[in-house]
C-alpha positions in Angstrom: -38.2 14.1 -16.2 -35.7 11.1 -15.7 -37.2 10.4 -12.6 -39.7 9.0 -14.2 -38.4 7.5 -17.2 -39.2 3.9 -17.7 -43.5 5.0 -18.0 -42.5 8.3 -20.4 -40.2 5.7 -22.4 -43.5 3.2 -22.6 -46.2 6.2 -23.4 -43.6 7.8 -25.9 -43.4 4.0 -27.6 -47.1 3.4 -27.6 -47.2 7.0 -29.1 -49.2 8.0 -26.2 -49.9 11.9 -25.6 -49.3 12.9 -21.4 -48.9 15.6 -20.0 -45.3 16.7 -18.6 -45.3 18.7 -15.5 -41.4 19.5 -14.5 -40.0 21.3 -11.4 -37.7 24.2 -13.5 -36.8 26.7 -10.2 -36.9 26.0 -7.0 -36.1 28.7 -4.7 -35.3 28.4 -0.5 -36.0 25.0 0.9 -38.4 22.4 -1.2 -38.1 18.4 -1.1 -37.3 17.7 -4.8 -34.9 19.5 -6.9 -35.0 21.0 -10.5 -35.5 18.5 -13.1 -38.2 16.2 -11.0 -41.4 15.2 -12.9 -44.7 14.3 -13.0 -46.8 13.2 -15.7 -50.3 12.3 -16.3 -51.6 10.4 -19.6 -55.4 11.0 -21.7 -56.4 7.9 -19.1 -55.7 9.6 -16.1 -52.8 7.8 -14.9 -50.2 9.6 -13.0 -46.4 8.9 -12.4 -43.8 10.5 -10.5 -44.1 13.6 -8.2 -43.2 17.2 -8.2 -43.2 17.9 -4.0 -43.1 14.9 -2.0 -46.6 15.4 -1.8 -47.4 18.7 -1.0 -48.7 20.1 -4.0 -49.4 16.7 -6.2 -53.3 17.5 -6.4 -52.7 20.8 -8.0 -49.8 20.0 -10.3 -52.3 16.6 -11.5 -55.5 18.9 -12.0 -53.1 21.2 -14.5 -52.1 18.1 -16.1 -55.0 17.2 -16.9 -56.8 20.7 -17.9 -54.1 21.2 -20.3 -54.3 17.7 -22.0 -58.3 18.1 -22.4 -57.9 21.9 -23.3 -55.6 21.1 -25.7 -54.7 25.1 -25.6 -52.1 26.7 -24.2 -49.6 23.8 -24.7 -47.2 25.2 -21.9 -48.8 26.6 -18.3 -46.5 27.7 -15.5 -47.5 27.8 -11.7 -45.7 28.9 -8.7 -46.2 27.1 -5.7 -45.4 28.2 -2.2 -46.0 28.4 1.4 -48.4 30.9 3.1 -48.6 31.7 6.6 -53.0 32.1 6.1 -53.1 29.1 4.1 -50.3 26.7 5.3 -52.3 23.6 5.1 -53.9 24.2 1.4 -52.1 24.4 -1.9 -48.2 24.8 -1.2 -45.0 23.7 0.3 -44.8 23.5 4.3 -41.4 23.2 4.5 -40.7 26.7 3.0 -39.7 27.0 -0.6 -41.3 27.7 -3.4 -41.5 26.1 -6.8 -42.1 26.8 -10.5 -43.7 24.1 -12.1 -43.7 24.2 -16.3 -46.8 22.0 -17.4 -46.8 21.1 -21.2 -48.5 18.8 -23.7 -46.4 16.3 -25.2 -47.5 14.0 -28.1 -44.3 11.5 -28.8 -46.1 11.0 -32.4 -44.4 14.7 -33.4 -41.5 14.9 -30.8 -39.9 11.7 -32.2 -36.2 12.9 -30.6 -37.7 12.2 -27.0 -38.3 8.9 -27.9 -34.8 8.5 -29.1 -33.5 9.5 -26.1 -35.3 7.8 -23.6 -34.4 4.6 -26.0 -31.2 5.6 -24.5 -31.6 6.5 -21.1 -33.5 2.8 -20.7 -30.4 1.6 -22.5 -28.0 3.3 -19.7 -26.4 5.3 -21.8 -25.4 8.8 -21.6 -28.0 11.6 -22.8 -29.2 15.0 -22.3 -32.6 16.6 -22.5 -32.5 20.3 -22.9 -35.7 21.9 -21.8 -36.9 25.8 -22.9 -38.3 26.9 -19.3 -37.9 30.5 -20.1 -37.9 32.7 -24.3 -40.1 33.2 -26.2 -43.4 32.0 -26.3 -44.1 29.6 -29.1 -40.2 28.3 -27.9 -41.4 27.8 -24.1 -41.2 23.7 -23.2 -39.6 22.4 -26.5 -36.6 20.3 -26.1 -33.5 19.1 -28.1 -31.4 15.9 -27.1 -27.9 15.3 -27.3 -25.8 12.2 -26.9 -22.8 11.3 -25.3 -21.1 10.2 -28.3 -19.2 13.2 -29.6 -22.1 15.5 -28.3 -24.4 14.7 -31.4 -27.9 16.7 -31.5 -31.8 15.8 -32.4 -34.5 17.9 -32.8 -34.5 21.9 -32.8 -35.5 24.9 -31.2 -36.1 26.8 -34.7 -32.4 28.3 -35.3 -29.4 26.1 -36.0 -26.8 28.3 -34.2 -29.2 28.4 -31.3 -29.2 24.0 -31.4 -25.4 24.5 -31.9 -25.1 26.4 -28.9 -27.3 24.3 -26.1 -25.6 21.4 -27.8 -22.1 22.3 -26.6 -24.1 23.4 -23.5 -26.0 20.3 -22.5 -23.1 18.5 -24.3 -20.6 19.8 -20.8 -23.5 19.5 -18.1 -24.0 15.6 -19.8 -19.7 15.2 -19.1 -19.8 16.3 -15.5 -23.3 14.5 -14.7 -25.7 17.4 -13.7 -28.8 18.4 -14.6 -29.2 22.1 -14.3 -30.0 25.3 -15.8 -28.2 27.5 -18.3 -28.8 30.3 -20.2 -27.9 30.3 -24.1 -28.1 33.5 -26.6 -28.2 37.2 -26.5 -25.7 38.3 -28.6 -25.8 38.9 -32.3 -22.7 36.5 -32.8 -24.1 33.3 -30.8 -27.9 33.2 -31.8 -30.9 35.4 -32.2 -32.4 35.7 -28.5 -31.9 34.8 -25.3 -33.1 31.6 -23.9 -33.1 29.4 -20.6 -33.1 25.9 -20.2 -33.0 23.1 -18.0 -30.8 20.4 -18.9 -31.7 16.6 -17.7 -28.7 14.6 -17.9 -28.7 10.3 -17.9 -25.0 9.6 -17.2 -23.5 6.6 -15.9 -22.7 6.6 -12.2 -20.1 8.3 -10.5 -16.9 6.1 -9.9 -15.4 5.2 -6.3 -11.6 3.9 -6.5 -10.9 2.3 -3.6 -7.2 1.6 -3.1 -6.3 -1.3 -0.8 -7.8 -4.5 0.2 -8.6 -4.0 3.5 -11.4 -4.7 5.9 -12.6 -0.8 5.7 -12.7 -1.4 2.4 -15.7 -4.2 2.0 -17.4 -1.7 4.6 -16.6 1.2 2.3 -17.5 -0.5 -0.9 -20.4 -1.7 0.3 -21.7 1.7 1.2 -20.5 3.4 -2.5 -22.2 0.7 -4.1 -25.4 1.6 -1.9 -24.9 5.4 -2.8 -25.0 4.9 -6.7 -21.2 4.7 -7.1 -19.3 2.0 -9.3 -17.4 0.4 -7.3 -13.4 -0.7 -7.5 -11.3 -2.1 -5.3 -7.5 -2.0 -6.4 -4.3 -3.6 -4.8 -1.1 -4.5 -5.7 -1.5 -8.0 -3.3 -3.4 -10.7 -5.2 -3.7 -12.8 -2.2 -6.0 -10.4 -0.4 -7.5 -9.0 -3.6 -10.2 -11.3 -4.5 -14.1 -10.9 -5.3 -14.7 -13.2 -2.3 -13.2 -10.6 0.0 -15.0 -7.7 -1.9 -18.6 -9.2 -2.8 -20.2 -5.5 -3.1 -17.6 -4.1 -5.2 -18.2 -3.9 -9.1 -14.8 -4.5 -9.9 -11.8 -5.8 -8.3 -8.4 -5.3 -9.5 -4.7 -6.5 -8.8 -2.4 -4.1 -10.0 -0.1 -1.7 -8.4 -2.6 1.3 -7.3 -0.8 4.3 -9.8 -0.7 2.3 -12.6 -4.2 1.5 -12.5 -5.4 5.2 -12.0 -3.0 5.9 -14.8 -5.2 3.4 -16.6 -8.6 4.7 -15.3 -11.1 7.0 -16.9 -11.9 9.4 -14.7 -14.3 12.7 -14.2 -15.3 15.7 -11.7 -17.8 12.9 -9.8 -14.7 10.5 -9.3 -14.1 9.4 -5.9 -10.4 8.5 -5.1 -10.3 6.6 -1.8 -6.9 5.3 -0.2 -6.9 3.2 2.4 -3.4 1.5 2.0 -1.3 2.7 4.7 1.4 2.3 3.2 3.8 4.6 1.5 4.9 2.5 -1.4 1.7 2.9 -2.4 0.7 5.8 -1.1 3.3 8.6 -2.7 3.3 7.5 -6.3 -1.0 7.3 -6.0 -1.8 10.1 -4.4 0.6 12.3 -6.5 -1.0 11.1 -9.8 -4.9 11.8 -8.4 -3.9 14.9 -6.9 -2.9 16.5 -10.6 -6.1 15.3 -12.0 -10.1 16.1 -12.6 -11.3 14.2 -9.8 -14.3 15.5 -7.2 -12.6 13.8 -4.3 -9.0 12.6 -3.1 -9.0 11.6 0.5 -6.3 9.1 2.4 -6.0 7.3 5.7 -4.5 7.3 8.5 -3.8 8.9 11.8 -2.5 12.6 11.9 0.9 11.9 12.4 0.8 9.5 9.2 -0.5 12.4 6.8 2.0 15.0 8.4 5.1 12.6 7.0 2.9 11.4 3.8 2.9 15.5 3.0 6.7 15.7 3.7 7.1 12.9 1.3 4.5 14.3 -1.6 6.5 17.5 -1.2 9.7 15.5 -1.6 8.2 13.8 -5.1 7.3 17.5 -6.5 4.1 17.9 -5.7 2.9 21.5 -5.9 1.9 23.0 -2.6 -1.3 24.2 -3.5 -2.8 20.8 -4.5 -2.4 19.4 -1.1 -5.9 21.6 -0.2 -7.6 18.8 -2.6 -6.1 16.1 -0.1 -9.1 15.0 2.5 -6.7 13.9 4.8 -7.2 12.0 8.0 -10.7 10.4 5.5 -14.1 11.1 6.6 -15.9 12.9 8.7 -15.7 13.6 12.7 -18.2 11.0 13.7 -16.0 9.4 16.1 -16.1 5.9 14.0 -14.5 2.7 14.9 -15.7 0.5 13.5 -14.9 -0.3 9.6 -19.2 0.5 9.0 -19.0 3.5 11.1 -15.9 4.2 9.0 -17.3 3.8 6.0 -20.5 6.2 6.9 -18.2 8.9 7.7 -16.3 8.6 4.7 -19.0 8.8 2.2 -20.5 11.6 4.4 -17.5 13.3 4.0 -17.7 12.4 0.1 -21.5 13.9 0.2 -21.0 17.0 1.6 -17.8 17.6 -0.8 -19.9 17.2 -3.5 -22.8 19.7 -2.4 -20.4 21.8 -1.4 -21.9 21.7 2.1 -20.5 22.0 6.1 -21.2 18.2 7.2 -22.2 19.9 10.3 -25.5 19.3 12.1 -28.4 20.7 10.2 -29.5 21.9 14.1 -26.5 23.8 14.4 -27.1 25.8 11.4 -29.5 28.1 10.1 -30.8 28.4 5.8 -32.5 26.1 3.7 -32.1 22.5 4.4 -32.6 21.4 0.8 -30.0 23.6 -1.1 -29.9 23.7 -5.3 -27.5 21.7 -6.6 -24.1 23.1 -7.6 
């Protein structure tokens, strides 16, 4: 639902009833993942989109049937793609979709208001959804906040809130939106339920670790991705925010010290670029021992075989050295800093989605897969 979040935070201030339609499963290949929206107020107006186009009509006629109707509050529809009828209701491309349709009226849900107050605001929240319990439960949501994992709203039973609170409290730390199962068990609450957790979190962090001409191409390309940007050195006369106009930050400071410094997470990017060992050893044996989604260094092959023998020779582990992305980027035969730069954050892409980074022609599956 965050896709669409600036017109849901303006209906839910004007107290405005609509009519949420959100995709909860997606199964084989489709164009939007779990978690995308569409939504359709008592005027007709429609935001947002469910399939890239494919099944819009549909999804926008159950919208509206169900805020006229008034009864059932929550519809569910499966959409997919049929050999006899490829050009009619469904998805060409060859997945299939549930779609969750319910009626929401801000005027009684007052916690979704909160928490689009604070998604607008850019801070950190999550929206857990019921896609799949009991009945009078299915499509009712509870929010949480990023401060201290605080909870509004309920789902009728407080060690049920308690436990999707801790649950969309960890999905809302690691900055996915995905679906988890809570209950079952006498000692946690009193039946089983699934939900979809939309997470607002701030963006993923690129560290960028020398002031070098790669890295204005390579900041400029994480900034383009959704990243926030830094760009560290130890050199104050080549680390300036002239040098580095796409970068969010720039820092002089020796490169350790300031990842010592540095908040970071499992969507952290750590990219070195120094070429230099001085630098190098002391940085790359600190980000190696921590939580980061992505360590990876420059330099030619013969540079990382002696900047191994030298991380060996500072204690670090041996198995941690699989973490190191080492020559950085992909195989894209780059020269070029920009052509750098594209293979770096493809490389930084396909980490995260736990994919190949080979051609999609040279393999066979889904192209869209869930995310992980």
């Amino acid at each position: 639902m965050l896709n669409i979040k600036d017109a849901l935070h303006s209906w839910c201030r004007e107290a405005r009833p609509f009519a949420l339609a959100t995709v909860v499963q997606v199964s084989g290949s489709a164009p939007l993942p779990a978690g995308t929206s569409l939504a359709v107020d008592t005027e007709g107006n429609v935001v947002g989109s469910v399939s890239g186009g494919c099944v819009e009509s549909a999804v926008y006629e159950l919208c509206r049937r169900t805020l006229e109707a008034g009864e059932p509050p929550v519809v569910r529809a499966w959409f997919g793609y049929s050999d006899e009828d490829a050009f009619a209701v469904g998805l060409t491309c060859g997945g299939e979709l549930e779609v969750l349709v319910r009626r929401v009226d801000p005027a009684v849900e007052e916690h979704l208001t909160t928490a689009l107050d604070e998604v607008v605001s850019d801070r950190p929240v999550a929206v857990a959804q019921v896609v799949d319990g009991p009945e009078e439960l299915l499509g009712r949501t509870l929010s949480v906040s990023g401060d201290g994992g605080a909870y509004d709203g309920s789902l009728g039973d407080e060690r049920q809130d308690r436990a999707v609170a801790a649950q969309a409290h960890a999905l809302l730390r690691a900055g996915r939106t995905a679906r988890v199962e809570v209950g079952g068990d006498a000692g946690t609450c009193p039946g089983k339920l699934t939900l979809l957790v939309h997470t607002h979190a701030p963006p993923p962090r690129m560290l960028i670790f020398g002031a070098v001409d790669f890295a204005a191409a390579l900041s400029r390309a994480g900034r383009f991705l959704g990243h926030r940007v830094t760009v560290c050195d130890a050199r104050p006369v080549f680390t300036t925010p002239t040098r580095f106009p796409h970068a969010h930050e720039v820092i002089t400071d020796w490169p350790h010290r300031h990842l010592a410094a540095t908040e970071v997470d499992t969507r952290t990017a750590v990219c070195v670029l120094t070429h230099d060992a001085r630098f190098d050893i002391p940085l790359l044996r600190l980000a190696l021992g921590l939580p980061v989604g992505y360590v990876g260094a420059m330099g030619s092959r013969r540079t990382h075989a002696r900047r191994l023998e030298l991380l060996r020779e500072a204690g670090v582990p041996e198995d941690r050295f699989a973490r190191l992305h080492s020559p950085i980027g992909l195989d894209l035969g780059a020269r070029t800093p920009e052509e750098t730069a594209v293979s770096i954050v493809a490389e930084i892409i396909a980490r995260t989605h736990h994919a190949t980074g080979l051609p999609l022609s040279h393999s066979s599956g889904p192209i869209h897969r869930p995310v992980p």
